[in-house]
VEXBA-487597 format. One record per atom (N, C-alpha, C): residue number from 1; atom name; x, y, z; residue in one letter. Coordinates in nm, 4 decimals. Example, Ala and Ser with C-alpha at 12.3 -4.5 7.8 and 13.67 -1.06 7.14 Angstrom:
# residues 2
<resi->1	name->N	px->1.3190	py->-0.5690	pz->0.7800	resn->a>
<resi->1	name->CA	px->1.2300	py->-0.4500	pz->0.7800	resn->a>
<resi->1	name->C	px->1.3200	py->-0.3300	pz->0.7800	resn->a>
<resi->2	name->N	px->1.2850	py->-0.2250	pz->0.7080	resn->s>
<resi->2	name->CA	px->1.3670	py->-0.1060	pz->0.7140	resn->s>
<resi->2	name->C	px->1.2900	py->0.0030	pz->0.7870	resn->s>
***
This chain:
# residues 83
<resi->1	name->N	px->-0.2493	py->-0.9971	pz->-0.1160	resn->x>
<resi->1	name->CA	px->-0.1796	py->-0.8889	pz->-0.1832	resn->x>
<resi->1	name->C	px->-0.2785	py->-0.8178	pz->-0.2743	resn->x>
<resi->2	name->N	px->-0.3294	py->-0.6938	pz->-0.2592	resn->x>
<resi->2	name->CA	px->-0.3531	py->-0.6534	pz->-0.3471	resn->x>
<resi->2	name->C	px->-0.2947	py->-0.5981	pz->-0.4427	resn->x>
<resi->3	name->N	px->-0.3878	py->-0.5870	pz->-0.5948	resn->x>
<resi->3	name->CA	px->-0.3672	py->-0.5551	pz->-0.6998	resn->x>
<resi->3	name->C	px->-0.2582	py->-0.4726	pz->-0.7268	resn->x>
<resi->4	name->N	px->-0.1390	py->-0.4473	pz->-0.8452	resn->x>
<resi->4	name->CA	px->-0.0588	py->-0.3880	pz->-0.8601	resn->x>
<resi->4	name->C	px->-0.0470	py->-0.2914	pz->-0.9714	resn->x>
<resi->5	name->N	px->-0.0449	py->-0.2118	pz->-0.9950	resn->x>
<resi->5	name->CA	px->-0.1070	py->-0.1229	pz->-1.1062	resn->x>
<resi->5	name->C	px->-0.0101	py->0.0172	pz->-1.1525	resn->x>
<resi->6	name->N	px->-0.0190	py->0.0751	pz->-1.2944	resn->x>
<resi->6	name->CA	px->0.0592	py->0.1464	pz->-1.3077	resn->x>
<resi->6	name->C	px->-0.0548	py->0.2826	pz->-1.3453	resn->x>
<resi->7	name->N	px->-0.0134	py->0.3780	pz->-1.2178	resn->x>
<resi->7	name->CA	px->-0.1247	py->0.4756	pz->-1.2136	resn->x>
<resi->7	name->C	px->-0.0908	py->0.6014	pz->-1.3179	resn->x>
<resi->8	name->N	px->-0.2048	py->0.7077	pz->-1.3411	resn->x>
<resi->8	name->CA	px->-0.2076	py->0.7529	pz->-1.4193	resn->x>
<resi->8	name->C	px->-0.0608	py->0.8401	pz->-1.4467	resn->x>
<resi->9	name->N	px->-0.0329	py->0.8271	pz->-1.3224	resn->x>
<resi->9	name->CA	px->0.0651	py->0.9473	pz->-1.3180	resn->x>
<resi->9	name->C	px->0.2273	py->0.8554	pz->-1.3561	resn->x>
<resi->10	name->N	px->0.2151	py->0.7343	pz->-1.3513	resn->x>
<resi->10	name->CA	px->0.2594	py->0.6602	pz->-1.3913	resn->x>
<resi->10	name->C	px->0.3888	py->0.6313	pz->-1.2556	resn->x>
<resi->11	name->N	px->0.3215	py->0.6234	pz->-1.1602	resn->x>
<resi->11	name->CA	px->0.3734	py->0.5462	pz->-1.0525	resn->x>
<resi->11	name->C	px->0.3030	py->0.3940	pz->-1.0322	resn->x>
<resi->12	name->N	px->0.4079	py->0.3577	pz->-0.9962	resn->x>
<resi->12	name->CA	px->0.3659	py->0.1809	pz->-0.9627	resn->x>
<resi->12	name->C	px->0.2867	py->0.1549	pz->-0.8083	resn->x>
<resi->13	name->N	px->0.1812	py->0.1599	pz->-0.8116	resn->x>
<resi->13	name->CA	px->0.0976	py->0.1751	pz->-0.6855	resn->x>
<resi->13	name->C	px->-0.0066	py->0.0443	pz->-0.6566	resn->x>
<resi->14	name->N	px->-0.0057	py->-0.0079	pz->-0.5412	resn->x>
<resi->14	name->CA	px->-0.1435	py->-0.1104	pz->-0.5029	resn->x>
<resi->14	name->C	px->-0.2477	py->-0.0401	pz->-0.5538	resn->x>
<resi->15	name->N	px->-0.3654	py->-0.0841	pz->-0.5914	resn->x>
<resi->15	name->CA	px->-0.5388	py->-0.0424	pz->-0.6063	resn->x>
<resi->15	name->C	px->-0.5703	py->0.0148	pz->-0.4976	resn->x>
<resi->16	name->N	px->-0.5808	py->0.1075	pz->-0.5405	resn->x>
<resi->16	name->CA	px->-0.6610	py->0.1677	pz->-0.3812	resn->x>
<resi->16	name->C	px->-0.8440	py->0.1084	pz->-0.4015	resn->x>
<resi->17	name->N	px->-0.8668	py->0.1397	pz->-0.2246	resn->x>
<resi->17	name->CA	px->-0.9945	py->0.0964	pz->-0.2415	resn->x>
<resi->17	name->C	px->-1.0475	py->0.2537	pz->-0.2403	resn->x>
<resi->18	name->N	px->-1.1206	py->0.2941	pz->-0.2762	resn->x>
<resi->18	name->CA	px->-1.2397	py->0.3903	pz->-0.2975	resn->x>
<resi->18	name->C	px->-1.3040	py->0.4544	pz->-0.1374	resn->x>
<resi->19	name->N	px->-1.3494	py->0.3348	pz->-0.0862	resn->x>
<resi->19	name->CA	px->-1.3561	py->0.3787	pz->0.0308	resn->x>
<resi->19	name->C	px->-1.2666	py->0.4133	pz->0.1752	resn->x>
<resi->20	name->N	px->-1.1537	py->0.3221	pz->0.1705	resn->x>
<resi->20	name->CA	px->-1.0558	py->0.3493	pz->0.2794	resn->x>
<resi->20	name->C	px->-1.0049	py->0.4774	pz->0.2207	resn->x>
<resi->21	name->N	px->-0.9615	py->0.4954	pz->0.1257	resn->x>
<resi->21	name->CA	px->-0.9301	py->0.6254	pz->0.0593	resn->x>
<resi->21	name->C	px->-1.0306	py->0.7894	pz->0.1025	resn->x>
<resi->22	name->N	px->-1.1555	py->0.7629	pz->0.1096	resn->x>
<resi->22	name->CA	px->-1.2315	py->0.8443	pz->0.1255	resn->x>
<resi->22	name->C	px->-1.2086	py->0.8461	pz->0.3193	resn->x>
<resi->23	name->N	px->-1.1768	py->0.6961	pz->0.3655	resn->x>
<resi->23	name->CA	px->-1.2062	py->0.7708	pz->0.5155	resn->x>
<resi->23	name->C	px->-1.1262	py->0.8069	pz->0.5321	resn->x>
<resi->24	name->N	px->-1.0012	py->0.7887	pz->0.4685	resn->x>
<resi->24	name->CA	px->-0.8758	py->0.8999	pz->0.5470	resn->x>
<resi->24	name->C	px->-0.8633	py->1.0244	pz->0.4695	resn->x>
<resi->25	name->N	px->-0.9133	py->1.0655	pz->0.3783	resn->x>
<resi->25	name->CA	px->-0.9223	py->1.1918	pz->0.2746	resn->x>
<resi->25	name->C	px->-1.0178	py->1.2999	pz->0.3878	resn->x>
<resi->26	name->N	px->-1.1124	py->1.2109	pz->0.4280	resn->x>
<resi->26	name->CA	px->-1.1776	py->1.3240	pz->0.4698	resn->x>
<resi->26	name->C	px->-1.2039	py->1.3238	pz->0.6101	resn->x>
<resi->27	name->N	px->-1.0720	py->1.2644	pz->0.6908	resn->x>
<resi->27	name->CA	px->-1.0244	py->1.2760	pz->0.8220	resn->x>
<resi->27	name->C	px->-1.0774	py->1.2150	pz->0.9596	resn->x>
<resi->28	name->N	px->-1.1667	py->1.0890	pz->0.8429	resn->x>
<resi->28	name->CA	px->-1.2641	py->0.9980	pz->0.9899	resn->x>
<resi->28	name->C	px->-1.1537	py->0.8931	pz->1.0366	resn->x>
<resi->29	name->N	px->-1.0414	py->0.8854	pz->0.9329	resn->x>
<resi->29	name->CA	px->-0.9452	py->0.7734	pz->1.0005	resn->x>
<resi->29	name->C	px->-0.8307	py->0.8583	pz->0.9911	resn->x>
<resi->30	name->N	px->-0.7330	py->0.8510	pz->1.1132	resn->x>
<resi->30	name->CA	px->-0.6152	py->0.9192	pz->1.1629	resn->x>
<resi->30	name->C	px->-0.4999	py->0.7504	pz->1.1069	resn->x>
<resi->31	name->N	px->-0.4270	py->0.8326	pz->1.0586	resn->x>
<resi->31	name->CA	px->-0.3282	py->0.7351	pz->0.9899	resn->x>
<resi->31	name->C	px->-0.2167	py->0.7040	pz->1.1156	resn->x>
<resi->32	name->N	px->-0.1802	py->0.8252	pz->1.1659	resn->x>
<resi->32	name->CA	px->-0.0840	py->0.8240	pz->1.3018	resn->x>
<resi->32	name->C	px->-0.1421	py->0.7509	pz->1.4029	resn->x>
<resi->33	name->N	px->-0.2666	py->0.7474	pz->1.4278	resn->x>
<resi->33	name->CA	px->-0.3607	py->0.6767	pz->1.5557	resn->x>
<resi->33	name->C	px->-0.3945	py->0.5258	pz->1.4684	resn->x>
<resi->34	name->N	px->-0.3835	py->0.4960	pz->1.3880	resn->x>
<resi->34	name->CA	px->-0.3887	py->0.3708	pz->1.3450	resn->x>
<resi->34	name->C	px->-0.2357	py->0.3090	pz->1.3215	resn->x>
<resi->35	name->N	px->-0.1934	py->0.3290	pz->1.2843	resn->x>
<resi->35	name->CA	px->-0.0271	py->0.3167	pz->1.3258	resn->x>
<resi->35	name->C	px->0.0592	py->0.2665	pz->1.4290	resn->x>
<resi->36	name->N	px->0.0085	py->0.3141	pz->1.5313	resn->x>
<resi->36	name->CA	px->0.0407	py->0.3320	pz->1.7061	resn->x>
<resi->36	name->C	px->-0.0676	py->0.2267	pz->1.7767	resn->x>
<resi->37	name->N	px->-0.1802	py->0.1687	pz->1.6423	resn->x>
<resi->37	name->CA	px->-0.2690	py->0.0872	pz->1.8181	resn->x>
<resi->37	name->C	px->-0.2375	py->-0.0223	pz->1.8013	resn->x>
<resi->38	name->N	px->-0.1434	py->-0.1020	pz->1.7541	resn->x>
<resi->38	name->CA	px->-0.1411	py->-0.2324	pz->1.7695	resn->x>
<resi->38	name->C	px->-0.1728	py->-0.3032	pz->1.6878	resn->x>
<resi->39	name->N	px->-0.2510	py->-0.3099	pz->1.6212	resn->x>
<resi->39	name->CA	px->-0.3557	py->-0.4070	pz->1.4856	resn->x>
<resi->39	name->C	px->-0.1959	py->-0.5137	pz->1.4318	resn->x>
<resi->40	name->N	px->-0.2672	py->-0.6158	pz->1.4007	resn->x>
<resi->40	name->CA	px->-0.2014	py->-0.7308	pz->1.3669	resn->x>
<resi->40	name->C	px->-0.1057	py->-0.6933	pz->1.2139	resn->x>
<resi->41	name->N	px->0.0144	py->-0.7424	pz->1.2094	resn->x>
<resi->41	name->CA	px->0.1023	py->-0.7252	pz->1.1209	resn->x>
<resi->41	name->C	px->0.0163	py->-0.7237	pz->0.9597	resn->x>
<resi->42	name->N	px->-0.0390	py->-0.8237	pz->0.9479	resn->x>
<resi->42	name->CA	px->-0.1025	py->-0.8657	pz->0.8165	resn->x>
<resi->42	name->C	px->-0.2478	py->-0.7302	pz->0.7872	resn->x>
<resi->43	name->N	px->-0.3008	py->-0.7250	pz->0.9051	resn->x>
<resi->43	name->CA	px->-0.3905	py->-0.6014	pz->0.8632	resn->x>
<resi->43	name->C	px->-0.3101	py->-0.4802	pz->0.8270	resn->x>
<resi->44	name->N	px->-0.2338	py->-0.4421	pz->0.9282	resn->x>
<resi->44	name->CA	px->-0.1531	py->-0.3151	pz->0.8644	resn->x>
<resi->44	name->C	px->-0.0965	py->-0.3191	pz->0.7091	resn->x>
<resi->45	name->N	px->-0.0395	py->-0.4300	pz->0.6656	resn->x>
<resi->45	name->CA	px->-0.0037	py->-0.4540	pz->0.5380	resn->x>
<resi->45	name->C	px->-0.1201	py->-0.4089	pz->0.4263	resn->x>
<resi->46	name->N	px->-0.2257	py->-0.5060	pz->0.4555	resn->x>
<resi->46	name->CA	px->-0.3153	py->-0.4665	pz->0.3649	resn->x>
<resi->46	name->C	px->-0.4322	py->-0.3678	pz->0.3812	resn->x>
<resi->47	name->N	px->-0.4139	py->-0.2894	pz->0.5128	resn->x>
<resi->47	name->CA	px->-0.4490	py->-0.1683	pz->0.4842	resn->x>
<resi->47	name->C	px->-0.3803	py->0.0015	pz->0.4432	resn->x>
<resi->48	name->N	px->-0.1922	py->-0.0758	pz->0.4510	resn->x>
<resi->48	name->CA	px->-0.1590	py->0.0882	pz->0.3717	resn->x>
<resi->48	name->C	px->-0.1410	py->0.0129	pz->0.1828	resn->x>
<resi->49	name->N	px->-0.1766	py->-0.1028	pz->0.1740	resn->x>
<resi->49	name->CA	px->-0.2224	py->-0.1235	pz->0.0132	resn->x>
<resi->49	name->C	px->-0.3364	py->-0.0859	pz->-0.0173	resn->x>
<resi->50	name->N	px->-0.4485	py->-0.1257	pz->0.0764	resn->x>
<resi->50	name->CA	px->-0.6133	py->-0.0643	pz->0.0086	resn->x>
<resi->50	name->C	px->-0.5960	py->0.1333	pz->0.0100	resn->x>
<resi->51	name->N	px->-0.4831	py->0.1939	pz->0.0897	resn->x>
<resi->51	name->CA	px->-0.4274	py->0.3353	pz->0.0261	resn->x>
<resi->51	name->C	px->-0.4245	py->0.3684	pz->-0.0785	resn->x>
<resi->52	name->N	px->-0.3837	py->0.2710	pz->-0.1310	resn->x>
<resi->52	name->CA	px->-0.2985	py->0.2992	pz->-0.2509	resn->x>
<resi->52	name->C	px->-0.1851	py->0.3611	pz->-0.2558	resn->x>
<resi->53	name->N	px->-0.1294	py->0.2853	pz->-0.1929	resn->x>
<resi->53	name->CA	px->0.0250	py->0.3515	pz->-0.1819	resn->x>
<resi->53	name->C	px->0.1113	py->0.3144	pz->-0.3066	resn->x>
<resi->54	name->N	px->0.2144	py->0.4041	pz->-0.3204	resn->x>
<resi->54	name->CA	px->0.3197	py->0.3136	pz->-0.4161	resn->x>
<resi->54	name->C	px->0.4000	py->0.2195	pz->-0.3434	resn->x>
<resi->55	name->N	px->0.4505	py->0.1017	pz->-0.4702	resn->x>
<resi->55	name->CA	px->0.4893	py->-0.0072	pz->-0.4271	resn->x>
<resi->55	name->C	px->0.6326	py->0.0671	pz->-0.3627	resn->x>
<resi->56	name->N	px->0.7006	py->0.1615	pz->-0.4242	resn->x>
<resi->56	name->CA	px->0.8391	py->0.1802	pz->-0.3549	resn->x>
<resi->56	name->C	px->0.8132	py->0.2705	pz->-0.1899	resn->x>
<resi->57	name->N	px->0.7123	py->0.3658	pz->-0.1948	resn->x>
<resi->57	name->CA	px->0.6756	py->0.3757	pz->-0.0834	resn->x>
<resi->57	name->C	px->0.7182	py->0.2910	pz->0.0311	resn->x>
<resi->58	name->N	px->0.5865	py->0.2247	pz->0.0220	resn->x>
<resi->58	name->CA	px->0.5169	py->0.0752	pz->0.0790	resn->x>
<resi->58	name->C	px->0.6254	py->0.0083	pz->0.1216	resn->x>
<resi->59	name->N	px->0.7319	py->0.0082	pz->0.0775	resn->x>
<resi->59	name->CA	px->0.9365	py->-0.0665	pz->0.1222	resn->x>
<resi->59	name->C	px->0.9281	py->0.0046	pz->0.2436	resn->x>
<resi->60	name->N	px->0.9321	py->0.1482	pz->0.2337	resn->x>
<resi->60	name->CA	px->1.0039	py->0.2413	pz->0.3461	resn->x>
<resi->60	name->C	px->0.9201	py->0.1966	pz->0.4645	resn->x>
<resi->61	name->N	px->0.7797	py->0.1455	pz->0.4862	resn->x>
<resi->61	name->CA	px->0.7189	py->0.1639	pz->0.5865	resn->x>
<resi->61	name->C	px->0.7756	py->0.0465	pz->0.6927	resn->x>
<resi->62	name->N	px->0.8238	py->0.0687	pz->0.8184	resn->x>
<resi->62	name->CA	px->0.8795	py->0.0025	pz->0.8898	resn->x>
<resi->62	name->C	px->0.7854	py->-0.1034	pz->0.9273	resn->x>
<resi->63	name->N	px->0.6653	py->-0.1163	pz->0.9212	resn->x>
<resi->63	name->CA	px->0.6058	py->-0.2295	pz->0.9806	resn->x>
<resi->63	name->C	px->0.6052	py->-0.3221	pz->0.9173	resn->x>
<resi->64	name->N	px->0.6233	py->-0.2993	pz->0.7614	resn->x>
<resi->64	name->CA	px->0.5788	py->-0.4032	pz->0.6752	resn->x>
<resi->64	name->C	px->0.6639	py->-0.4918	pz->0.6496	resn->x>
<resi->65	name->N	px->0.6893	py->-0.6063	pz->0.6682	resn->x>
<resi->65	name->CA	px->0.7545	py->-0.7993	pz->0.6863	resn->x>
<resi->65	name->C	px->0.8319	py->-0.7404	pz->0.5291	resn->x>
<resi->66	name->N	px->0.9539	py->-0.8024	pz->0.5130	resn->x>
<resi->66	name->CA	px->1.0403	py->-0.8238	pz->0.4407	resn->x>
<resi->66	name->C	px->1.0192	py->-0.8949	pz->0.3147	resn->x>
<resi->67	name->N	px->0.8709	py->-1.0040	pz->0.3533	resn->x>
<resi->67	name->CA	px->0.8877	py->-1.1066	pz->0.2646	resn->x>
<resi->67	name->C	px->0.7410	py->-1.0084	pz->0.1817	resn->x>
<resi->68	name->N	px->0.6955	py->-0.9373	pz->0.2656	resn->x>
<resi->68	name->CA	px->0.6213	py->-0.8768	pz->0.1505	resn->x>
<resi->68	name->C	px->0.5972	py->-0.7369	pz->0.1054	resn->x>
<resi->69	name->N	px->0.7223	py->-0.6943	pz->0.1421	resn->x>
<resi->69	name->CA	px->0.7783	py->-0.6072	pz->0.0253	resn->x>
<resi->69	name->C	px->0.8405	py->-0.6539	pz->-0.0944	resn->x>
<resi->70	name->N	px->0.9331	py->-0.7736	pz->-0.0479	resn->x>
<resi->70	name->CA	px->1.0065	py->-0.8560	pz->-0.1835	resn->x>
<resi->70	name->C	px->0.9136	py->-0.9305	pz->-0.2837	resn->x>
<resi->71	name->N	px->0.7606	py->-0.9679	pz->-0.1696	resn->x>
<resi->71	name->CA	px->0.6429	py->-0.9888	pz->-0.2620	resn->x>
<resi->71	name->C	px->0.5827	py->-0.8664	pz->-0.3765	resn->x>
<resi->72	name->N	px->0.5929	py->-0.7569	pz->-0.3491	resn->x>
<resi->72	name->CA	px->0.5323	py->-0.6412	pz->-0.3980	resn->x>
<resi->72	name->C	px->0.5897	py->-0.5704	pz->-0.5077	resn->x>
<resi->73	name->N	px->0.7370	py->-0.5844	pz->-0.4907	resn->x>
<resi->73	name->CA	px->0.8601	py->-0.5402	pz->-0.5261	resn->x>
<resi->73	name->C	px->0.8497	py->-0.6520	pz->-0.6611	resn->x>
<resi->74	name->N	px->0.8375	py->-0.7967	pz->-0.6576	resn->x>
<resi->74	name->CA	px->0.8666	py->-0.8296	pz->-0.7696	resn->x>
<resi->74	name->C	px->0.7584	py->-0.8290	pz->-0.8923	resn->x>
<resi->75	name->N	px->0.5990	py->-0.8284	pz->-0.8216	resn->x>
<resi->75	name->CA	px->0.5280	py->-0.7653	pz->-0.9243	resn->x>
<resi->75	name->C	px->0.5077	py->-0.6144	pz->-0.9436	resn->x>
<resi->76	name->N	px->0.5559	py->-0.5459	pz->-0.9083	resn->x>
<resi->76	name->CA	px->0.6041	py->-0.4354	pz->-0.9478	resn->x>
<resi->76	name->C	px->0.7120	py->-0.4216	pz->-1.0609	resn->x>
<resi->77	name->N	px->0.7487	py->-0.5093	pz->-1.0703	resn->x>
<resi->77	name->CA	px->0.8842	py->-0.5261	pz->-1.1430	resn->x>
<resi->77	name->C	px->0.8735	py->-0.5871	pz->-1.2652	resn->x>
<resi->78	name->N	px->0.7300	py->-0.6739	pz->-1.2460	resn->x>
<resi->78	name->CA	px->0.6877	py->-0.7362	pz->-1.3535	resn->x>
<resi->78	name->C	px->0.5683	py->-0.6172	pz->-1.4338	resn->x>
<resi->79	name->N	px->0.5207	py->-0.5142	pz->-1.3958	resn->x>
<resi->79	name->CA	px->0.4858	py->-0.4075	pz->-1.4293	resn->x>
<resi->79	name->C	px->0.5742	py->-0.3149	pz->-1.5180	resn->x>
<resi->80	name->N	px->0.6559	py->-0.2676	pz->-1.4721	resn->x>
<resi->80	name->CA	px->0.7250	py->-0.1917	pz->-1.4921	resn->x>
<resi->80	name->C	px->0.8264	py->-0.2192	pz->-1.5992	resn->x>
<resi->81	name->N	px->0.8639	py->-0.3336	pz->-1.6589	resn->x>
<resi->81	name->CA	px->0.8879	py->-0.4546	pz->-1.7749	resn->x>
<resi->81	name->C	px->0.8017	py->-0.4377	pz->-1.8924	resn->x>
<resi->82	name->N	px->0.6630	py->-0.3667	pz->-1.8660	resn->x>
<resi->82	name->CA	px->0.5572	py->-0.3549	pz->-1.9460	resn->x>
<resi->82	name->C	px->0.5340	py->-0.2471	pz->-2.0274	resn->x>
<resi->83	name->N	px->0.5529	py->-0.2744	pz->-2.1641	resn->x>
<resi->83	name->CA	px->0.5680	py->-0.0957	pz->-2.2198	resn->x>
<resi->83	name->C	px->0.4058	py->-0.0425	pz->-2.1867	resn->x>
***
């Protein structure tokens, strides 16, 4: 699981990584063509977290296992508890 964080804008979002961020910013990785090829449940997970997605996002996405959104969801929750 990566990191859980309350961003500037003050959404509750995973850490993005710097670089996965940059390859899809500047269009060397297709999010729709990575989506569609198959890659193993657990990589997809922790690659729309190295996004930096928000944690409530990150619920909606249909691929992602139940048990870890309810994982994500509760440190999020323990964030958001935090003045």
């Amino acid at each position: 699981m990566q990191p859980i964080t309350r961003a500037s804008d003050g959404v509750i979002r995973f850490r993005g990584n710097a670089i996965v961020e940059w390859l899809v910013d500047t269009g060397r990785v297709n999010l729709n063509e990575i989506a569609s090829h198959g890659f193993p449940q657990a990589d997809m997970e922790q690659f729309w977290q190295l996004l930096g997605y928000s944690v409530s996002g990150y619920g909606d996405l249909s691929f992602i296992s139940p048990e870890t959104v309810q994982a994500a969801d509760e440190l999020a929750n323990r964030i958001s508890d935090q003045p």
